[in-house]
C-alpha positions in Angstrom: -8.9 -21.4 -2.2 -7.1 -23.1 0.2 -7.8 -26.5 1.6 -10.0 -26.1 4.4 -12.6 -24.5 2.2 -15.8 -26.1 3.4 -17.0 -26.1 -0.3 -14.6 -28.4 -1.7 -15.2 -32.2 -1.8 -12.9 -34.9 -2.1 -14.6 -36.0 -5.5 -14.0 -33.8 -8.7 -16.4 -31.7 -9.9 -18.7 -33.9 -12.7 -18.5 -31.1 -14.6 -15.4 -29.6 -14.3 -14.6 -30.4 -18.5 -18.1 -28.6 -19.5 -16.5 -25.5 -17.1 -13.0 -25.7 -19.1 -14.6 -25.4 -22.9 -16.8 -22.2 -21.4 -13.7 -20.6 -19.8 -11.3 -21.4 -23.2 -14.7 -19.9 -25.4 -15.2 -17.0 -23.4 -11.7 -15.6 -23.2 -11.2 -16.5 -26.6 -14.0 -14.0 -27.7 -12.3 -11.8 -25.4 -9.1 -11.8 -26.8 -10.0 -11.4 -30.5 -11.6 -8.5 -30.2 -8.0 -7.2 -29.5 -7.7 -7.4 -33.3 -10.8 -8.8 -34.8 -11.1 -4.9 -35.8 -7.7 -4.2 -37.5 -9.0 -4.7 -40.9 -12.0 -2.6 -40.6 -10.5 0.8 -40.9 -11.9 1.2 -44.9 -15.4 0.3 -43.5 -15.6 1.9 -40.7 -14.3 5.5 -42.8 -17.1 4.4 -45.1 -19.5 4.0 -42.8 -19.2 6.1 -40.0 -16.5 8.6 -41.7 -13.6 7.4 -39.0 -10.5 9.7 -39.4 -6.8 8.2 -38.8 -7.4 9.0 -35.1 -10.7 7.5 -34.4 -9.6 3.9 -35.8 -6.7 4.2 -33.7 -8.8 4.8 -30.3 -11.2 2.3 -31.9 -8.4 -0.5 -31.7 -6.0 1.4 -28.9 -9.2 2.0 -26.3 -9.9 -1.5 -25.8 -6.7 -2.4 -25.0 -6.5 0.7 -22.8 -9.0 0.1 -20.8 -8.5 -3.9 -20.6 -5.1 -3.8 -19.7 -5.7 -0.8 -17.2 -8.3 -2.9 -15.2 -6.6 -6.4 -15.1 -5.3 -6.3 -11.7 -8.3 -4.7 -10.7 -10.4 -7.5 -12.0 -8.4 -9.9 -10.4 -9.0 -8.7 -6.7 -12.7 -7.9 -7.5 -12.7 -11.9 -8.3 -10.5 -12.3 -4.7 -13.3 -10.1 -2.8 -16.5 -11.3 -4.4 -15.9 -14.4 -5.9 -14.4 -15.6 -9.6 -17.6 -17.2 -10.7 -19.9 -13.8 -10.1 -17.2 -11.6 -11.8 -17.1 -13.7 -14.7 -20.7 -14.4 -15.0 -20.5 -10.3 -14.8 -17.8 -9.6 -17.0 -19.3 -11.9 -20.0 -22.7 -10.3 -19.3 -21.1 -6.4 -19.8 -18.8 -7.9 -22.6 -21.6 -9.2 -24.5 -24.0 -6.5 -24.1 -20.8 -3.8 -24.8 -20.5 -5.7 -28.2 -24.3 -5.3 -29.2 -24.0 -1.4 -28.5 -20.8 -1.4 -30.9 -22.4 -3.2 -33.8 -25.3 -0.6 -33.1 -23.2 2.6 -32.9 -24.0 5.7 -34.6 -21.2 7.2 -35.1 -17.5 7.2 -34.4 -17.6 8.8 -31.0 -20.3 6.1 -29.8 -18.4 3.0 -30.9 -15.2 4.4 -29.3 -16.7 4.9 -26.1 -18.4 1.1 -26.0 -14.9 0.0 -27.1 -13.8 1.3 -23.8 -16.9 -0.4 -22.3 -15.7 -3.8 -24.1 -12.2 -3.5 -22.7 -13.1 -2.5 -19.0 -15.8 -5.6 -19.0 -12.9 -8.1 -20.9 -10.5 -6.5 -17.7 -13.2 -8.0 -15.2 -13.9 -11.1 -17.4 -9.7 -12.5 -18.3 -8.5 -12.3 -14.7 -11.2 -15.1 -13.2 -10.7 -17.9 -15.8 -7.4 -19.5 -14.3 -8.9 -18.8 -10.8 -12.1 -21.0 -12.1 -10.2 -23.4 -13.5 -7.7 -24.3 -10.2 -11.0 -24.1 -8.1 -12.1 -27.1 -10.0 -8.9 -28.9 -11.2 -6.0 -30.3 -9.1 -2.8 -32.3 -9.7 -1.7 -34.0 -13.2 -5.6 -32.7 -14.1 -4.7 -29.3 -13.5 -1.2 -29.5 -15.2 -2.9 -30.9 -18.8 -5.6 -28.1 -18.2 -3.2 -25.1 -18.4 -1.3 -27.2 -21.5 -4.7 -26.9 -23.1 -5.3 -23.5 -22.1 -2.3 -21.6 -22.8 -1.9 -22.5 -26.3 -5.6 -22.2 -27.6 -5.5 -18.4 -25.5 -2.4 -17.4 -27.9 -4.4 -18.2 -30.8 -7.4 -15.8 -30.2 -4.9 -12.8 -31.3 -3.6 -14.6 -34.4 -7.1 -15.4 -36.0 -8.3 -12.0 -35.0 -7.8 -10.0 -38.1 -8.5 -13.3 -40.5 -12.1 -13.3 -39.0 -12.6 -9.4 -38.9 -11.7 -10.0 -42.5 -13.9 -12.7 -43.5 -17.1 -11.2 -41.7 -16.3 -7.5 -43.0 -15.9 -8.9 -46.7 -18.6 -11.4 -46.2 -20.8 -8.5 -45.6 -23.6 -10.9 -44.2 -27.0 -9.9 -44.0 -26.1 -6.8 -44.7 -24.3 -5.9 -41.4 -20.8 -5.2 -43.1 -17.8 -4.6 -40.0 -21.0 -4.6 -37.1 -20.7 -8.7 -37.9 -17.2 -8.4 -36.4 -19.1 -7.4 -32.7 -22.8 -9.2 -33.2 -20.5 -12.8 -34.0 -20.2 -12.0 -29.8 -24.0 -12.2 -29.4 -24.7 -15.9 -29.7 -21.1 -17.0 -28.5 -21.1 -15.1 -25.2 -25.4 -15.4 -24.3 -24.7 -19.5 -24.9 -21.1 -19.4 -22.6 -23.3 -17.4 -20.3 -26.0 -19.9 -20.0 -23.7 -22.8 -19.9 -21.8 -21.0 -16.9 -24.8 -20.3 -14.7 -25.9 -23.6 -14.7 -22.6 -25.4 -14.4 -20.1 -23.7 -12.8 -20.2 -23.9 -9.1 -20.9 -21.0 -6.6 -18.1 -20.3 -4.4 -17.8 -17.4 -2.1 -15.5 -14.8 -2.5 -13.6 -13.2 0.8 -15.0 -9.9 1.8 -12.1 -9.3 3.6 -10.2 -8.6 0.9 -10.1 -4.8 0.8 -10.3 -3.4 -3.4 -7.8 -0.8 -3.3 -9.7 1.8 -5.4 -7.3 4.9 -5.0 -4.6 2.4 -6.6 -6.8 1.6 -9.6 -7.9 5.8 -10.4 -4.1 6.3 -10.5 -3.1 3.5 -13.3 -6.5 4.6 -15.3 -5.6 8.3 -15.0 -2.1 7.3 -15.9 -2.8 5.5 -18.4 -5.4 7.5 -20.4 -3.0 10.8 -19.9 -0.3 8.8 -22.0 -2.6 7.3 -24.8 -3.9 10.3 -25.5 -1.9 12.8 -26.4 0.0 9.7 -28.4 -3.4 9.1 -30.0 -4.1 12.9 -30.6 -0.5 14.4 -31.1 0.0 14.0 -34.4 -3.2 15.0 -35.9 -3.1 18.4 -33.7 0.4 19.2 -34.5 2.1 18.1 -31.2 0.8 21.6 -29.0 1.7 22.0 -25.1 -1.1 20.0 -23.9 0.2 16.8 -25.3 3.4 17.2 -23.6 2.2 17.8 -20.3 -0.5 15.1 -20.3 2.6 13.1 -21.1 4.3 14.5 -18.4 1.5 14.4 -16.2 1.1 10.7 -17.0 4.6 9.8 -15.0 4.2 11.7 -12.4 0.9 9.5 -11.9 3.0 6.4 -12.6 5.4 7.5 -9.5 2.4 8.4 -7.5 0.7 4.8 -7.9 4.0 3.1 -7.2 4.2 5.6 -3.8 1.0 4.8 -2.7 1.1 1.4 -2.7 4.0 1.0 -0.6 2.3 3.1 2.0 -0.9 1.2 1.8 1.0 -2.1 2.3 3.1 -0.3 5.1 -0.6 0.9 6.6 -1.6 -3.1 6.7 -4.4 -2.6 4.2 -4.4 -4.7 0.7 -2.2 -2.8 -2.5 -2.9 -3.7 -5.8 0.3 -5.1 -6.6 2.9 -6.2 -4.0 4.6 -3.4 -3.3 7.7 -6.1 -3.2 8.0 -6.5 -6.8 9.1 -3.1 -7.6 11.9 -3.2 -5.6 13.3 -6.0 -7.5 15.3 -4.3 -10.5 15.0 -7.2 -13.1 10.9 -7.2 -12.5 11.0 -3.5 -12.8 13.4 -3.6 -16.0 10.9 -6.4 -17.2 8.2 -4.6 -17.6 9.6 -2.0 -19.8 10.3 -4.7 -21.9 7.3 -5.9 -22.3 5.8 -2.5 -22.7 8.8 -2.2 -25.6 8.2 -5.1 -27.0 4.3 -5.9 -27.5 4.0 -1.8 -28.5 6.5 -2.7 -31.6 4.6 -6.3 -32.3 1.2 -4.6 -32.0 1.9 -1.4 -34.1 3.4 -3.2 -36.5 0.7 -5.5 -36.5 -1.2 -3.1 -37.6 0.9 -1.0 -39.5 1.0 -4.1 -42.0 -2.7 -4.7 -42.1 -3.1 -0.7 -43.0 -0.8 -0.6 -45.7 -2.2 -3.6 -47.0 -5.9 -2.5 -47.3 -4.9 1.5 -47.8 -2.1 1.5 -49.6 -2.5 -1.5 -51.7 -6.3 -1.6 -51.8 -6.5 -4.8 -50.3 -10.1 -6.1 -49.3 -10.3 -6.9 -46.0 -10.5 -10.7 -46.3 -7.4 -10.6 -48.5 -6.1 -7.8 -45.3 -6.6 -10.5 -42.9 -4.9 -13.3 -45.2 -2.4 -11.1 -45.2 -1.6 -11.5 -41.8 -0.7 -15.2 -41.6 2.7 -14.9 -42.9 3.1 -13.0 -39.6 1.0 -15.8 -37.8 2.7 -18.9 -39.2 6.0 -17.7 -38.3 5.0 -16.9 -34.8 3.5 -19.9 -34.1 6.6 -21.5 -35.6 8.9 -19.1 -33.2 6.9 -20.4 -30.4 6.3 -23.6 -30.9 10.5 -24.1 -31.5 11.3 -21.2 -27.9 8.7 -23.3 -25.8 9.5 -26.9 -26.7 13.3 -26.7 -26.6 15.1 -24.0 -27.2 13.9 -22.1 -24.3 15.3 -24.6 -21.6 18.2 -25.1 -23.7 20.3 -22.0 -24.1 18.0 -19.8 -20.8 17.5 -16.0 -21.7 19.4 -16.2 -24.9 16.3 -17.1 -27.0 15.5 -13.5 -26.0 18.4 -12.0 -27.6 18.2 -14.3 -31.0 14.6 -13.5 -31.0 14.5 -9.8 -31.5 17.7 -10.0 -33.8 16.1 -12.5 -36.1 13.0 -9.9 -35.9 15.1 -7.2 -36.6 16.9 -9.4 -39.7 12.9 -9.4 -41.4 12.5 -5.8 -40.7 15.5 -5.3 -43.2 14.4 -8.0 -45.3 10.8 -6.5 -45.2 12.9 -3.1 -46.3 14.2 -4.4 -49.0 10.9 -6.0 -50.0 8.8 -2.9 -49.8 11.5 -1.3 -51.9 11.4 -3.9 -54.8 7.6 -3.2 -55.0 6.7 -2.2 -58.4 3.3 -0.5 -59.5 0.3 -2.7 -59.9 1.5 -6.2 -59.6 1.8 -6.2 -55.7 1.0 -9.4 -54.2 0.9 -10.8 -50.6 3.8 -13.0 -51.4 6.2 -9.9 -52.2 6.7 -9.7 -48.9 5.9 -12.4 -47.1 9.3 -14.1 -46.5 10.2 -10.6 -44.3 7.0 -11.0 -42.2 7.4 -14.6 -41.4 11.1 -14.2 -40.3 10.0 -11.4 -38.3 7.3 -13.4 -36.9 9.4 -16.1 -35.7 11.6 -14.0 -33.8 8.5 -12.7 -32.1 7.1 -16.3 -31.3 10.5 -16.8 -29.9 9.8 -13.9 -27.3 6.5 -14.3 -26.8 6.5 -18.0 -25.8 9.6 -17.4 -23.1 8.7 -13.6 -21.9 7.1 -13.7 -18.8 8.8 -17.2 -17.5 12.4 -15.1 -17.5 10.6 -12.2 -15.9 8.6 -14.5 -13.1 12.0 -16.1 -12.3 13.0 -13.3 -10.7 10.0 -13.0 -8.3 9.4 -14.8 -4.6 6.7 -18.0 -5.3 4.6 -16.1 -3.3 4.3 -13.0 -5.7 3.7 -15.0 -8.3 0.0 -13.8 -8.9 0.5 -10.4 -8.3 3.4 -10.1 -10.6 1.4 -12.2 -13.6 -1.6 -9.8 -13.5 0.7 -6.6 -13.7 2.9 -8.4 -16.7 -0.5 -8.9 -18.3 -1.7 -5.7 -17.9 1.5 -3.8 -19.0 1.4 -5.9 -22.0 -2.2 -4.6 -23.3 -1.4 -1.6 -22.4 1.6 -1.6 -24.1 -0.2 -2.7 -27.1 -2.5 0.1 -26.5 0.4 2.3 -27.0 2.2 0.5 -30.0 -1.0 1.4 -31.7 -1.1 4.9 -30.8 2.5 5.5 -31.8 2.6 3.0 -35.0 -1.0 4.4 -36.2 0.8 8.2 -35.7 3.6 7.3 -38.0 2.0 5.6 -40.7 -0.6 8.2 -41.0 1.6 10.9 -41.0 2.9 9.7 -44.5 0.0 8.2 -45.9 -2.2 11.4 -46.0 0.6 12.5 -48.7 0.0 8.9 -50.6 3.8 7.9 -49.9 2.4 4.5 -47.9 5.5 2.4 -48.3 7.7 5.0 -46.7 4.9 4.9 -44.1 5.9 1.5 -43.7 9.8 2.1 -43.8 9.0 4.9 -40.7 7.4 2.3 -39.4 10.1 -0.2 -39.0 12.5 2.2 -37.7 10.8 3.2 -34.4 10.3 -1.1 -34.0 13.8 -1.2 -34.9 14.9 1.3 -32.2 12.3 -0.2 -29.6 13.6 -4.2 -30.8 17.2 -2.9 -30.2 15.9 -1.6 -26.8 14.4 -4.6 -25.3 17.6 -6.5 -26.5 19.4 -4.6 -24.1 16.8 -5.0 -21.5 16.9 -8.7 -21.9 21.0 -8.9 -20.8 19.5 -8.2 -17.1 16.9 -10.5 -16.8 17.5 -13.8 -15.2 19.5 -16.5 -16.9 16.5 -19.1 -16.6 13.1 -18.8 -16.7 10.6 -20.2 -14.4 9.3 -23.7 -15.3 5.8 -23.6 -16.8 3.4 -25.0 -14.4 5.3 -22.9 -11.7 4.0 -19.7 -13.1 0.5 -20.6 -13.2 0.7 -21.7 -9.3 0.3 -25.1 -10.5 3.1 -26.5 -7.6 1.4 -24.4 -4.4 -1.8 -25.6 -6.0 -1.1 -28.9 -5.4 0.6 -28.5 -1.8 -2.1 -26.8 -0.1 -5.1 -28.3 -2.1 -5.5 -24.9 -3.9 -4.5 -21.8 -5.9 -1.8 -19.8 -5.6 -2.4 -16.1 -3.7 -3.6 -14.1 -6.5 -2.4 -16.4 -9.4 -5.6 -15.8 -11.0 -4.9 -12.4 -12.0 -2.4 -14.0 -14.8 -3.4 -13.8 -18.5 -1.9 -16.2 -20.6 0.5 -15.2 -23.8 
């Protein structure tokens, strides 16, 4: 909004704190439900008799179709204003996770899963949009220091909740807790954002590139897919040419946005960006590198609760090895480390996650029948993890750096939207490789498989990260903070970012 916007006053907003906890509660809710169902695979076989492919669409399709709409989401918010597409997007989300706890059957839940995601892609985008519309300056600066970091944890608690609620079994409802815990949370957030955040108009002129948006879902689906469904099937032609398929869509979207740019109408994404080779080569890394984090992710909690009969509490316990040593990772890359030494925290990173993969190796292969215990492995998982906290807290800064200022919002939304899709596909690929060894019972081999394709991808992105630029771009920078403040308000699209 930029500063002759009739409906901004000199005085801050009274409320503007009150608008801050419903933005960090709502995306919050948003952002678990990335994982909050990891550890309900054994229910949901139980109860709705989910094979090895329908848990993967189950966790892969919201992902899919969140990280497919992102950008999307981001001009709907541009065209018809943040505060209606959130109030919208926390209505669907809501309502989408009262239809999952009530599904029938496998093939209902998946397809509200997709609901969820699509309704999370409209809801993310508008919360850093809100937030600059109603903070400015050092305000505005401490806002985003509160913001980013309580975001990242949504992801982490994720699986430890799914795994108290499914265990808990309360009431009765078993793993439909995991999407009715969304009812309360999102109607009060709803109420609480009709009545106090402020109605500002969006601007119809932007134009919502529609043709643009098919193409990436189209895309997008024709890769999951046959990921999702190859292995079970047996890998037969289809799969191969809906893979196929998928990147001739990819080069088709990336086409026609340059001609709707050149035609003077509104792209998606600025057609700028993908010229630049080390934005380009960046988002293959992040594809690379939140597929491996997220499949193994959940690689761990399925071997955990398959293969070592874990319940899912004890599942979701399991994960903070994993959490700890990303937080550690992060906290140590984003307070020092990062500024000290540039792009080299994103070569020790993934070579300190590849050292726990082998110690995780050797870990799994020193298990012994019976007398497994979380603790057998989890000096591997938390070395691992702080490698990936290393990443993860410096990843998009090095990949910004290498964008104009005035791309900065159109390159955050695609970098967050290439990231849940990657994750989309992580799971996909991950959930294929495990399964294909458990169904013989061998589960730890499963989990060696595993660790091979994230060592091949990890080894990957290490090469990828040799051509990013040396420094990353300061913090505040990449959430428009600094245009923010010169023209009284946000960036040009900077509300399409998600933070990590």
């Amino acid at each position: 909004m930029s500063s002759d916007d009739p409906t901004r006053t000199t005085e801050p907003y009274r409320w503007r704190w009150l608008i801050l906890v419903v933005m960090i509660v709502a995306e919050v809710m948003d952002l678990l439900d990335a994982s909050i169902v990891n550890v309900a695979g054994p229910a949901l076989e139980k109860s709705l008799g989910a094979s090895s492919v329908g848990l993967q669409w189950v966790i892969g399709g919201y992902a899919l179709t969140l990280g497919a709409g992102l950008v999307l989401g981001g001009r709907l918010g541009d065209r018809y204003g943040r505060r209606r597409m959130f109030l919208t997007g926390l209505a669907a989300f809501t309502l989408s996770s009262l239809l999952c706890a009530l599904s029938p059957n496998i093939e209902s839940l998946i397809a509200f899963r997709l609901l969820q995601g699509t309704a999370g892609a409209m809801l993310l985008p508008q919360g850093l949009g809100l937030l600059r519309e109603n903070f400015s300056g050092p305000e505005l600066t401490k806002v985003f220091a509160i913001f980013g970091p309580v975001l990242g944890l949504g992801g982490i608690i994720g699986p430890v909740l799914g795994g108290f609620l499914i265990e808990g079994d309360f009431f009765g409802l078993g793993w439909r807790s995991v999407f009715l815990i969304n009812l309360p949370i999102g109607l009060a957030a709803l109420a609480i954002a009709a009545r106090f955040v402020p109605k500002r108009r969006g601007d119809r002129t932007v134009r919502v590139d529609m043709v643009g948006a098919g193409l990436i879902v189209a895309s997008c689906a024709l890769l999951v897919l046959p990921l999702n469904q190859g292995q079970e099937d047996g890998w037969p032609l289809w799969t191969w040419l809906c893979m196929a398929a998928s990147v001739v869509g990819f080069g088709l979207f990336t086409l026609q946005q340059r001609r709707t740019a050149a035609a003077g109408r509104e792209p998606l994404v600025t057609p700028g960006l993908l010229r630049k080779p080390a934005f380009t080569i960046g988002l293959g890394g992040i594809a690379l590198f939140f597929g491996g984090l997220i499949g193994t992710q959940l690689v761990l909690t399925l071997f955990l609760q398959i293969g070592q009969h874990f319940s899912a509490g004890d599942a979701g316990l399991g994960n903070l090895p994993l959490a700890v040593g990303t937080a550690i990772g992060g906290a140590v890359s984003g307070a020092f480390l990062a500024d000290k030494i540039g792009r080299r925290v994103l070569q020790a990173g993934p070579l300190i996650q590849l050292a726990g993969a082998v110690l995780l190796w050797f870990e799994l292969d020193g298990l012994s029948a019976g007398s497994f215990s979380i603790w057998d492995i989890a000096p591997g998982v938390a070395v691992a993890g702080i490698g990936a906290g290393m990443v993860i807290a410096a990843l998009f800064s090095f990949i910004l750096a290498a964008v104009d200022d005035d791309e900065i919002g159109s390159a955050s939304g695609v970098l967050s939207a290439v990231q849940a899709i990657g994750g989309s596909i992580g799971v996909a690929v991950f959930g294929s490789v495990f399964f294909a060894q458990a169904k013989t019972g061998d589960f730890t081999t499963g989990f060696h498989h595993a660790l091979i394709v994230q060592a091949c991808l990890l080894v990957v992105f290490l090469a990828i990260t040799f051509l990013l630029p040396k420094q990353g771009r300061p913090e505040e920078e990449q959430h428009g903070v600094n245009a923010a403040a010169a023209d009284g308000g946000s960036a040009p699209g900077a509300e399409q970012g998600v933070a990590v």
